[in-house]
N, C-alpha and C positions, 0 to 999 in steps of 0.2 A: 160484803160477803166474805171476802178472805180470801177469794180463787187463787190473785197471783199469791199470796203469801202462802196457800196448801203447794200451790207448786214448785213455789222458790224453798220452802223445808224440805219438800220430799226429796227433791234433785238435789239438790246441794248442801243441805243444812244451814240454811240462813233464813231469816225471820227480821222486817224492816217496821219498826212499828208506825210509819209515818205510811201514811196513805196516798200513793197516787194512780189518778185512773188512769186504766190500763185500755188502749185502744187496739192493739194485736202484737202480742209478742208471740217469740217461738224459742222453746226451749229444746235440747236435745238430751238426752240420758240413757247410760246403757247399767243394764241391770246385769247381773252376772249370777247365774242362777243355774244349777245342776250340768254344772259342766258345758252349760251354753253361754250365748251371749244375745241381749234383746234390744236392738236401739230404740226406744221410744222418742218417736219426734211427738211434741204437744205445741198446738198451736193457741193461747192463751187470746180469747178472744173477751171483746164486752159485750155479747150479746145482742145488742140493740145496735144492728148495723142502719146506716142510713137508708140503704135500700132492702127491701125484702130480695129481691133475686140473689143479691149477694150473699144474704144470710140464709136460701135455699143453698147455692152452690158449696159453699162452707160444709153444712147438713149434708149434703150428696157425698161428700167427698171425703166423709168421718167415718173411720173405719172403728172405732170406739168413742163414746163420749165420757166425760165427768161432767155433771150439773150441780151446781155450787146455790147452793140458800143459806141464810144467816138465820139460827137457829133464834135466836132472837127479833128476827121481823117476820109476821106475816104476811106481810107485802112482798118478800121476796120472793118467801113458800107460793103464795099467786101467781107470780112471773112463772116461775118453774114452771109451774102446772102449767102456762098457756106454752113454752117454750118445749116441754116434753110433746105437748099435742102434737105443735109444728112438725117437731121429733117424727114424731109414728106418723104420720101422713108423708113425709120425706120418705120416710125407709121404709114404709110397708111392704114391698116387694120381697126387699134383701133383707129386710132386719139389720137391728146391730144391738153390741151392746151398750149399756148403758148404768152409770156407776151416781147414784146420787146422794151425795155430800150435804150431812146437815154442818156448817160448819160453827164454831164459836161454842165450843159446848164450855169454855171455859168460864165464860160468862153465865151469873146467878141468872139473871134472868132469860126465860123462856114462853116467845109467844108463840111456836110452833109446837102443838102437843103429838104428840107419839102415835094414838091413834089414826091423825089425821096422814100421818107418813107411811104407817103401817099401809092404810086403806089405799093411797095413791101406789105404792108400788104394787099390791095384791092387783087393782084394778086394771092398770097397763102393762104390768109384765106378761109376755106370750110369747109362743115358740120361736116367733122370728123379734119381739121386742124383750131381749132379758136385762132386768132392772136387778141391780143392789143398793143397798143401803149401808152407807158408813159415816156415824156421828165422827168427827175430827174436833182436832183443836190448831190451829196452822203454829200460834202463840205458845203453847204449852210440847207443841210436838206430840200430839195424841193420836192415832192412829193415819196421822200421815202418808207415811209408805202403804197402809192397807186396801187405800182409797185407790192407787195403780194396781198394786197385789191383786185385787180383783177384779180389776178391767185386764190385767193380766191373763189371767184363771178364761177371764169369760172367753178373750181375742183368740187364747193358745192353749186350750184342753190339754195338750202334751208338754213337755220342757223342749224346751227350744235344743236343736239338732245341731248347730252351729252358730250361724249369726245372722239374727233376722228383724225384720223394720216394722215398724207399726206407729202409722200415724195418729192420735191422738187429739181431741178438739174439745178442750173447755171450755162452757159458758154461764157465763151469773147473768142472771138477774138483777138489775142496776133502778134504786132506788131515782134516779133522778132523771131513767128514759121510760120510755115506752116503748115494748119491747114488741108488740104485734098489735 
């Protein structure tokens, strides 16, 4: 999917084109924005934890997500979908936001068609579950930072007043687990 790679560009500007799976990193980054200052902590997870409780407690404790598909599998586009469900049944009380990532747009080929993105965010975005949509490129550095910019936007309506923390919890869809 590219997760770690959209996070290791946006935070830092680096790009590793060798692949390794990522079982839970954390990254930290402060954004500097109208006079404030924002620490995003993100916890880079794979998804497909061994246990489901684990991967509830994670979901409970996500004050914003990014959901990562590889614009090129539709098999990932499926994880998502069962992975967002989990999503809104986790946080249907409190709601939260939610930022989802078609990633690799730099790549010719596309098995994820537009319609079918369109339809997924119209159908579960609601008052307490608010969905965006941002095609990236992790590779090309294509709308990178846009993908935080509006889990930003969604987390802090206002510009931040001084200095403030917001956790963060990305998850892909991993071709080679099973994710629910």
């Amino acid at each position: 999917m590219g997760k770690t790679s959209l996070v290791r560009r946006s935070f830092y500007g680096e790009f590793n084109h060798e692949y390794t799976p990522t079982v839970e990193d954390y990254y930290r980054h402060e954004i500097h924005k109208n006079g404030g200052v924002t620490v995003l902590d993100a916890t880079d997870c794979a998804g497909s934890f061994q246990f489901p409780a684990m991967r509830q407690v994670t979901i409970r404790r996500a004050a914003g997500i990014v959901l990562v598909f590889s614009l090129d599998s539709e098999f990932s586009f499926r994880e998502l979908q069962r992975m967002l469900d989990e999503i809104i049944v986790a946080k249907a009380e409190e709601g939260v936001p939610i930022v989802v990532v078609g990633n690799k747009k730099d790549l010719n080929v596309r098995e994820v068609r537009e319609e079918d993105i369109t339809e997924l965010i119209r159908l579960n975005s609601s008052d307490k579950i608010q969905l965006r949509y941002v095609e990236t490129s992790a590779k090309d550095s294509v709308n990178v930072d846009e993908v935080f910019n509006q889990l930003l936007r969604l987390l802090m309506p206002e510009p931040p007043s001084k200095k403030s923390k917001i956790k963060v919890f990305n998850f892909k869809a991993k071709e080679k687990c099973s994710i629910m």
